[in-house]
Backbone as CSV, one residue per row, in Angstrom:
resi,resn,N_x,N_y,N_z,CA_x,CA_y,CA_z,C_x,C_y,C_z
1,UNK,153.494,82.061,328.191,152.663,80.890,327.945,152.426,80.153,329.263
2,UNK,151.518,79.450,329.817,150.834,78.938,330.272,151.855,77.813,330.242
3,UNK,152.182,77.209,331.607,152.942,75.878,331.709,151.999,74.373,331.671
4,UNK,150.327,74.695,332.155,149.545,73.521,332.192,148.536,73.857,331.390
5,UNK,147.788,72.979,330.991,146.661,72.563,330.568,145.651,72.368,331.163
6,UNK,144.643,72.590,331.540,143.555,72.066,332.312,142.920,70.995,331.911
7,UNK,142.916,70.216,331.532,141.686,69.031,331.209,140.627,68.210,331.906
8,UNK,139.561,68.778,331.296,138.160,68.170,332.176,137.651,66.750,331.219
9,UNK,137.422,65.955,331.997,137.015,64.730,331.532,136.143,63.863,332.270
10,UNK,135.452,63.377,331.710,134.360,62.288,332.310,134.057,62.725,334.245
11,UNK,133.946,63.901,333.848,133.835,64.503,335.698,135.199,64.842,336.437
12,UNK,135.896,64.233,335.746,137.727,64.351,336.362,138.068,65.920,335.868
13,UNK,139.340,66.454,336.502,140.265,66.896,336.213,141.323,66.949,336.752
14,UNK,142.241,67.255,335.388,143.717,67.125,335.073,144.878,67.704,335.237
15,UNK,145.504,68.511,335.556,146.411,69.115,334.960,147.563,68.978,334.156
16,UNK,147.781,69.196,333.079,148.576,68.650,331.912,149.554,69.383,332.005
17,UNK,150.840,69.185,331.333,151.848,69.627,331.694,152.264,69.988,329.877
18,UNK,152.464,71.358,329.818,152.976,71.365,328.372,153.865,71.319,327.786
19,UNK,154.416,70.714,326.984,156.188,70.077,326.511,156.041,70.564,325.107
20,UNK,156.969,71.123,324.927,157.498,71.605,323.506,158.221,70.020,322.629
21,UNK,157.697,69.615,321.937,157.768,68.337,321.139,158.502,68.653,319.430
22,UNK,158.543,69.853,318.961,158.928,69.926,317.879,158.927,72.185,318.123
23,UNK,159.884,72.552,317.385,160.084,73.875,317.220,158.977,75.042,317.378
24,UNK,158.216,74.245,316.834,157.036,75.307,316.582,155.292,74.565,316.948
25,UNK,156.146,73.770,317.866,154.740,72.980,318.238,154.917,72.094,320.091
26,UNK,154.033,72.766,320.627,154.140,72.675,322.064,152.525,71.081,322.164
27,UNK,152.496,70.670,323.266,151.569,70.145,323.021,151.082,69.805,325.090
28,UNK,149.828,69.032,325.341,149.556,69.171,326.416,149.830,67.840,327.320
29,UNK,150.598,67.166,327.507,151.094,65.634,327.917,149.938,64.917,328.341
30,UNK,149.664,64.178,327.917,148.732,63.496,328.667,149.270,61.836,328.848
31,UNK,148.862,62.005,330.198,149.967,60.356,330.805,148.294,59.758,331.641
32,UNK,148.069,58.336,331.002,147.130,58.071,332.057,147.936,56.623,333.032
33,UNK,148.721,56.510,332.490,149.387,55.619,333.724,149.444,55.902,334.664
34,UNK,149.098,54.594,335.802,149.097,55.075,337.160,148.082,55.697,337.351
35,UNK,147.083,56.342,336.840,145.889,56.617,337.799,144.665,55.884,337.444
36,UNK,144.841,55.761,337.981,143.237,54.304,338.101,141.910,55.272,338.025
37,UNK,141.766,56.059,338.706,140.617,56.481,338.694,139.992,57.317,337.381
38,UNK,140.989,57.613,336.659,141.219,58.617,334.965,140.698,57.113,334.419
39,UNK,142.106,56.231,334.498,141.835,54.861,333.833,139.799,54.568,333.673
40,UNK,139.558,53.831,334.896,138.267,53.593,335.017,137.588,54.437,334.050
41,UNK,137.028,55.834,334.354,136.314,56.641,334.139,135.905,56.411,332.495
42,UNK,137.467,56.764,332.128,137.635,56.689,330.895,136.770,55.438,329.815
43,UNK,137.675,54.384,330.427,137.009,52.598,330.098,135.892,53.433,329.886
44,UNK,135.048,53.736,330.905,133.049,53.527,331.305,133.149,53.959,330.202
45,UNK,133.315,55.088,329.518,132.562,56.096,328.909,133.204,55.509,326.926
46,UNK,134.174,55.097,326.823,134.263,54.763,325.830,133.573,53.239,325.622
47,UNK,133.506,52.484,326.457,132.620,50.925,326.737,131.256,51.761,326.150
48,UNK,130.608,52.697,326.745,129.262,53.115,326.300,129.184,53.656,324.801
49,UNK,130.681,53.894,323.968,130.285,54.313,323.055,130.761,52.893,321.931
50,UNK,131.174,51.897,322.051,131.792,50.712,321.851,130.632,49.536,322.234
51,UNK,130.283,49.493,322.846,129.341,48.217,323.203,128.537,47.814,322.306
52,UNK,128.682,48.639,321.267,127.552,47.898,320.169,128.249,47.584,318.952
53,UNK,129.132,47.696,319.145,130.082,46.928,317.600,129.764,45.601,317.758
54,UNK,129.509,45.350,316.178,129.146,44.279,316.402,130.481,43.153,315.718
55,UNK,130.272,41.866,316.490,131.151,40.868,315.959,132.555,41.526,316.623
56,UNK,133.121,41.915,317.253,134.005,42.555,317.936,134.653,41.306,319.049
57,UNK,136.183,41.064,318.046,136.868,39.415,319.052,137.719,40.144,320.062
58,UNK,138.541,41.028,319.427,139.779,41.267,320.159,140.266,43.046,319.779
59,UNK,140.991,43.694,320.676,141.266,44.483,321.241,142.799,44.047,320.722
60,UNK,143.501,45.613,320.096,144.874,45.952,320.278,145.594,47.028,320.668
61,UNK,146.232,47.183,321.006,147.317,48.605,321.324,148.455,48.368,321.411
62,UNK,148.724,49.439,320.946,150.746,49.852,320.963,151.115,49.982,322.488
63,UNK,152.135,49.901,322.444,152.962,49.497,323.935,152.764,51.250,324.275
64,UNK,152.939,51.676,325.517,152.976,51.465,326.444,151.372,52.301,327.511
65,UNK,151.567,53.122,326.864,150.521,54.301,327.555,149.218,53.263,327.918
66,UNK,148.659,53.000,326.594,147.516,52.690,326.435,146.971,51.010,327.221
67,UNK,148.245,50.470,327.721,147.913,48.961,328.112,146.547,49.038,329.482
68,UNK,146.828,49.614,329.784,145.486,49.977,331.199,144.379,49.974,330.689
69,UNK,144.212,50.871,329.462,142.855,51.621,328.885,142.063,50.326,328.769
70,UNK,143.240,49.851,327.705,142.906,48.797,327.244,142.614,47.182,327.957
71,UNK,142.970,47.051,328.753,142.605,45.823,329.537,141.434,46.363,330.220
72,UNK,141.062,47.629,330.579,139.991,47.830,331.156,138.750,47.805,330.297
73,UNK,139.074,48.373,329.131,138.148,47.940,327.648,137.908,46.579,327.879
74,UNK,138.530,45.971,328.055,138.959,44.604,327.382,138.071,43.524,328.420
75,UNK,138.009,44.133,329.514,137.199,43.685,330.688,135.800,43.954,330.594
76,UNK,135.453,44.943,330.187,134.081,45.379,330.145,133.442,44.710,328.640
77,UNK,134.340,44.696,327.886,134.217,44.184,325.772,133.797,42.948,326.487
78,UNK,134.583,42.090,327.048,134.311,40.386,327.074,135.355,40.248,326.309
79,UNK,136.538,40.623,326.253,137.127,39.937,324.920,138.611,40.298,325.370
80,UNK,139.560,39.341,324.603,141.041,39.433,325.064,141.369,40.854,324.383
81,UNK,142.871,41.042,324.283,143.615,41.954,323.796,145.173,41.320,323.691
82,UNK,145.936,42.324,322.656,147.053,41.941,322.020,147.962,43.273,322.020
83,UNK,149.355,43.384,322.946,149.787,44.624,323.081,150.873,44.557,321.907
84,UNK,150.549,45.236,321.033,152.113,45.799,319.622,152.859,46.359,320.549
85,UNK,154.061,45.346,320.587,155.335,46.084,321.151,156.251,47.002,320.361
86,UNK,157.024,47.678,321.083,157.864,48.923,320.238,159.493,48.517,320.011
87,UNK,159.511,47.366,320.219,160.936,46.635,319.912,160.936,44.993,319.598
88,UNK,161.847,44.050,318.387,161.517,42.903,318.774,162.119,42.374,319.996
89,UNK,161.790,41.849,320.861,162.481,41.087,322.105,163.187,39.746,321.761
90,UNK,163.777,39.484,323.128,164.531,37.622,322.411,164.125,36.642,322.005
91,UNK,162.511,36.692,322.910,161.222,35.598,322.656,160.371,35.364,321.396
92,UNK,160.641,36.462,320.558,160.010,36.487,319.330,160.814,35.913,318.579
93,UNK,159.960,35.209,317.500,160.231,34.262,316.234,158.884,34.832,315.144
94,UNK,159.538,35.101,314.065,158.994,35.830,312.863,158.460,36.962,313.121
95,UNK,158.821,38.028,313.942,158.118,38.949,314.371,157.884,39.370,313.092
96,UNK,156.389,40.412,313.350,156.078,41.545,311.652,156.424,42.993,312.318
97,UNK,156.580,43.443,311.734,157.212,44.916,311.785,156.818,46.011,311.117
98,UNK,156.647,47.379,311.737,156.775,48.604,310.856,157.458,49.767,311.434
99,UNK,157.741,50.547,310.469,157.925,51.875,311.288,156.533,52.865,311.406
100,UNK,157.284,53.721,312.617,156.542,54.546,312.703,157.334,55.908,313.533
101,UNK,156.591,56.892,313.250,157.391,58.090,313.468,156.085,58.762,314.279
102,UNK,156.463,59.325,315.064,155.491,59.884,316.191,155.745,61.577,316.545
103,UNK,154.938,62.250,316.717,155.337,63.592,317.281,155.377,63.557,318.630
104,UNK,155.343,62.278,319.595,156.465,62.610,321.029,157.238,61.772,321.207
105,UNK,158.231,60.961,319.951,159.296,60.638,320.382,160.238,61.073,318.956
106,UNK,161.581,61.907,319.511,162.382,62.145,318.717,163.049,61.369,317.436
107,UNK,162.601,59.885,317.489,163.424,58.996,316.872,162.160,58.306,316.122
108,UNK,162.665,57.784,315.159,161.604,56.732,314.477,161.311,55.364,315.282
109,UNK,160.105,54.451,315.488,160.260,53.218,316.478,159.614,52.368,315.716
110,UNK,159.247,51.458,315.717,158.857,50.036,315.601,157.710,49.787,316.094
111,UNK,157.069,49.085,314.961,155.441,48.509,315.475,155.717,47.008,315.228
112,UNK,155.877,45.806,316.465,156.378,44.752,316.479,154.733,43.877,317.121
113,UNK,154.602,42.659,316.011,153.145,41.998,316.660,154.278,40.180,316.744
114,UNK,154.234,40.001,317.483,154.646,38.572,318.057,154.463,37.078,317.068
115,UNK,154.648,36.061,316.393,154.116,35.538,315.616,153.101,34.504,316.721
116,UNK,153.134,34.233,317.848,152.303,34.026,318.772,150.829,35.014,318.422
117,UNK,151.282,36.181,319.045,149.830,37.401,318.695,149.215,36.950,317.236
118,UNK,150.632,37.231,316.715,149.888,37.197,314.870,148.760,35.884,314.700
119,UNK,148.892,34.510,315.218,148.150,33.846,315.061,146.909,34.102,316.083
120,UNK,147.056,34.519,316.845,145.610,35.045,317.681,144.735,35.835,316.759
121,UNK,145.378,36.897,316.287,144.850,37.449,316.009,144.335,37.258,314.263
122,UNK,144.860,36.406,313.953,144.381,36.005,312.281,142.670,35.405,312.404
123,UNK,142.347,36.128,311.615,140.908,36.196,311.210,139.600,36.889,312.277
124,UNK,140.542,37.542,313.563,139.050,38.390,314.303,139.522,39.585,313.408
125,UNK,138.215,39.697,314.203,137.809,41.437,313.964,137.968,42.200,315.310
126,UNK,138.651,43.099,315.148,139.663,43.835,316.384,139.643,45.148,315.889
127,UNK,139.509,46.179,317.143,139.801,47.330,317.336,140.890,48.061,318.040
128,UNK,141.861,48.736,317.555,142.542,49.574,317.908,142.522,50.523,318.963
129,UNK,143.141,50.260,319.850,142.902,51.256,321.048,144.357,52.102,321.406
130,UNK,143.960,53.331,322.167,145.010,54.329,321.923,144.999,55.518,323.217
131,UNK,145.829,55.663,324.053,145.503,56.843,324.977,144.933,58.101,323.803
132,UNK,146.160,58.324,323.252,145.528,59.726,322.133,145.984,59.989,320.956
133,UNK,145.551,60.137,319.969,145.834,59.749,318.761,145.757,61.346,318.546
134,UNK,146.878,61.817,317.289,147.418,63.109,317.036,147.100,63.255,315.370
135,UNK,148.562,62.310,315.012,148.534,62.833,313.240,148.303,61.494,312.669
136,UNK,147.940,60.539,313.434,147.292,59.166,313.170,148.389,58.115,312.456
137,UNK,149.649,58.540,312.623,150.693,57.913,312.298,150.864,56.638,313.038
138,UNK,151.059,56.305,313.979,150.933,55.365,315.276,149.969,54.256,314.335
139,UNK,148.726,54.959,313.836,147.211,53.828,313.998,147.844,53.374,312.275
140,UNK,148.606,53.791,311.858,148.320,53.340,310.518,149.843,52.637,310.366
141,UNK,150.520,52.880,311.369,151.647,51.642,311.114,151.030,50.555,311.928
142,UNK,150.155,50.667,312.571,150.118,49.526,313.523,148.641,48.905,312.593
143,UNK,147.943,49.624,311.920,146.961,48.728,311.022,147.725,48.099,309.526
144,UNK,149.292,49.196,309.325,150.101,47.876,308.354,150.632,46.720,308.883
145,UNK,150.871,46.624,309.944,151.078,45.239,310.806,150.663,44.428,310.936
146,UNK,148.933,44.986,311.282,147.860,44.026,311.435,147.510,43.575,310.422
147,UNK,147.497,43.998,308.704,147.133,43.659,307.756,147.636,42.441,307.327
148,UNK,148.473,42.559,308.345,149.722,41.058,307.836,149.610,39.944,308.691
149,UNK,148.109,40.169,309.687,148.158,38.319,310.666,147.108,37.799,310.525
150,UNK,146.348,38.909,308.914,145.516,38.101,308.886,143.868,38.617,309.817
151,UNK,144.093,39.491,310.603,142.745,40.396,310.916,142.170,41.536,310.565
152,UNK,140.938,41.802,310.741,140.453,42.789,309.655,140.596,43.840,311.004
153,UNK,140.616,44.999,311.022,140.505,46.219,311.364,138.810,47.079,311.583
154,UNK,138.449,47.046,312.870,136.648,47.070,312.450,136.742,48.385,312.785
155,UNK,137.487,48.749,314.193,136.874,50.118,314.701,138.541,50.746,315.523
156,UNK,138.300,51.577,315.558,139.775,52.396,316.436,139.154,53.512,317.605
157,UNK,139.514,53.362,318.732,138.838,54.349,319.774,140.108,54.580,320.721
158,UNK,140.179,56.061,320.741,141.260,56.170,322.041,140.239,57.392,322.638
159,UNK,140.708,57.989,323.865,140.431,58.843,324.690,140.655,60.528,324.309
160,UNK,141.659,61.050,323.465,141.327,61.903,323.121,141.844,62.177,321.785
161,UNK,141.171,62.465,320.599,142.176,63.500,319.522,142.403,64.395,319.486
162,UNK,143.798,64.311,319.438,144.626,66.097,319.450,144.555,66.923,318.254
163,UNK,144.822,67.454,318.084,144.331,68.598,317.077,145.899,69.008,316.297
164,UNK,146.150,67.371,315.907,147.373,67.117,315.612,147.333,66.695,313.522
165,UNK,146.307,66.423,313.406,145.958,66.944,311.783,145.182,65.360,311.671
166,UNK,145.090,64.585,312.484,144.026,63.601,312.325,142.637,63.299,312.031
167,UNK,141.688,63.533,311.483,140.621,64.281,311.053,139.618,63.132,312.250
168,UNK,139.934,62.134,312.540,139.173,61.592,313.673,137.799,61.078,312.592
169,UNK,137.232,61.131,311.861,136.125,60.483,311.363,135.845,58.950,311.554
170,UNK,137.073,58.249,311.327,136.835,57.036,311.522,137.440,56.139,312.966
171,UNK,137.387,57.394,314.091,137.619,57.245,315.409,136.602,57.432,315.954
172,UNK,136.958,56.862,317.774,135.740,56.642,318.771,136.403,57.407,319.612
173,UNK,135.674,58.620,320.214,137.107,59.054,320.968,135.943,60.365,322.058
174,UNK,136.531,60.221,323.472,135.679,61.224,324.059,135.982,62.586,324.269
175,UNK,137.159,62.989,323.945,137.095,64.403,323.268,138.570,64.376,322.843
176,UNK,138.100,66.133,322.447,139.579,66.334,321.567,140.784,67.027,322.654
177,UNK,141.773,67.531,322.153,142.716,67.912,323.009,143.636,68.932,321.830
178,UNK,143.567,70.417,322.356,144.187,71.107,321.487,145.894,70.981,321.115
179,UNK,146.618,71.129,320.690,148.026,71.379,320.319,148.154,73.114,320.335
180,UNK,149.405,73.573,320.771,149.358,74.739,320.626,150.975,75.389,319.939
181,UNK,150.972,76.652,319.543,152.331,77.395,318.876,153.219,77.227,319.916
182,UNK,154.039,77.120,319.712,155.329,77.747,320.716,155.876,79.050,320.594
């Protein structure tokens, strides 16, 4: 087997590194932290497919990958953003909570929104943002979270879907990204 991935994107390429994540399921890493120039690219091209939602207040994402994407969204949108952390911290008071179970981390984690955030975010209309969305587990603990501060859920866009059993219909996303056997 093949140790990398090639990935071509918005004129870029990648080389991905492939990690065995579960027995019978290898997959292609994709890390956009730290590179600015992936970062950027990326923003442009999902901003062009996003710019016309309409009524669109605020921007969210799960901690950690995605905070770049997303402030760079978030720059081009006109509009703030709200990062779901993956633990409660000391500073939080009434945090809301869920689980969530992921195919690249071994353990079950936490979808934590701030009761600070929670009132930001009660009553916009906000989209979900995501480096890469797989078996869509991630987007749907973090839209039971959101159901609870009080904002509606308009649109969800990350950068790539994996071919992780997510059917992507009601995603914004500039391409897919295979999963492979081990």
């Amino acid at each position: 087997m093949n140790e990398y991935y090639e990935l071509k994107i918005c004129g870029l390429v990648r080389k991905l590194k492939k990690v065995k994540v579960a027995p019978d399921l290898v997959i292609a890493s994709f890390v956009m932290l730290g590179d600015t120039q992936l970062i950027e690219k990326c923003a442009d091209e999902l901003f062009d497919k996003m710019k016309d939602i309409k009524d669109l207040d605020m921007l969210v994402c799960p901690e950690a990958k995605g905070i770049p994407l997303t402030h760079a969204l978030a720059v081009r949108l006109g509009v703030d953003y709200v990062v779901a952390r993956k633990s409660v911290k000391g500073y939080m008071e009434n945090p809301i909570t869920s689980e969530v179970k992921s195919i690249t981390t071994n353990e079950k984690q936490i979808i934590v929104i701030d009761e600070i955030d929670a009132a930001r975010l009660n009553g916009k209309s906000v989209c979900v943002v995501d480096d890469v969305v797989s078996t869509g587990g991630s987007l749907r603990s973090l839209e039971a979270v959101l159901a609870k501060t009080g904002c509606t859920v308009i649109s969800k866009a990350a950068v790539l879907l994996e071919e992780g059993g997510y059917s992507g219909e009601d995603l914004i996303y500039i391409q897919k990204l295979p999963v492979f056997k081990a």
